[in-house]
N, C-alpha and C positions, 0 to 999 in steps of 0.2 A: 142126793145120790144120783146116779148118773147110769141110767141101762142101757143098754147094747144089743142089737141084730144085726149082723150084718148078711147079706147075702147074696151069695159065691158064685159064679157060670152063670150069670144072667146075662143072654146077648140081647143085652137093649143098650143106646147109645148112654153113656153120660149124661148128655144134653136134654137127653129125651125124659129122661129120670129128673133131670136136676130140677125142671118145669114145671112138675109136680109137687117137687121137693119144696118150692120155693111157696106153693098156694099153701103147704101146712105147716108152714114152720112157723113157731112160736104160740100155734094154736092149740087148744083144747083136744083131746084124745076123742071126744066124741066130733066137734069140730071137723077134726082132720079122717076121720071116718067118713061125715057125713058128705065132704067134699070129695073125696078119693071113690066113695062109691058110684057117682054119677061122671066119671070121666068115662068112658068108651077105652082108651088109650092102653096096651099092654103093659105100656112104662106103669101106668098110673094102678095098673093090678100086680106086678109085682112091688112097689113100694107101699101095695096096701096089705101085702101079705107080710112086709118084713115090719113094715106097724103093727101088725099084730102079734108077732113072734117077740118083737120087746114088750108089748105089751101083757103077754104070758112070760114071758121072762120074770117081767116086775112084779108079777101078781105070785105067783109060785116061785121063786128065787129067793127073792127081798120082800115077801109080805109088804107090796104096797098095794094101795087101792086106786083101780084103772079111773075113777073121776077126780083125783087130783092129783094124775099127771100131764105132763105136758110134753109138745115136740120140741126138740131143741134144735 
């Protein structure tokens, strides 16, 4: 099954998001936390918010459980 955040008005570049996006993809939900927390980078604090908003998504929506899932 397949969860979803997306988030909306964020003036941060693409590029600058996508660089982050690329350290946690296909990794672990704690993984991609524990990388996303020590960036400095704005980019890298709003896709650590919108990780967590799927992340509450899945948990409260779809009864899954946040240690087996993953980024895609």
């Amino acid at each position: 099954m397949e969860v979803r955040a997306v988030a909306k008005w964020v003036r941060t570049g693409p590029r600058k998001v996508r660089r982050y996006a690329d350290l946690i993809r296909g990794r672990s939900i704690a993984d991609a936390r524990a990388i996303l927390g020590v960036q400095s980078s704005p980019a890298a604090a709003v896709l650590r918010k919108t990780l967590e908003s799927a992340v509450a998504n899945a948990e409260n929506n779809h009864d899954l459980d946040a240690e087996d899932l993953k980024v895609l």
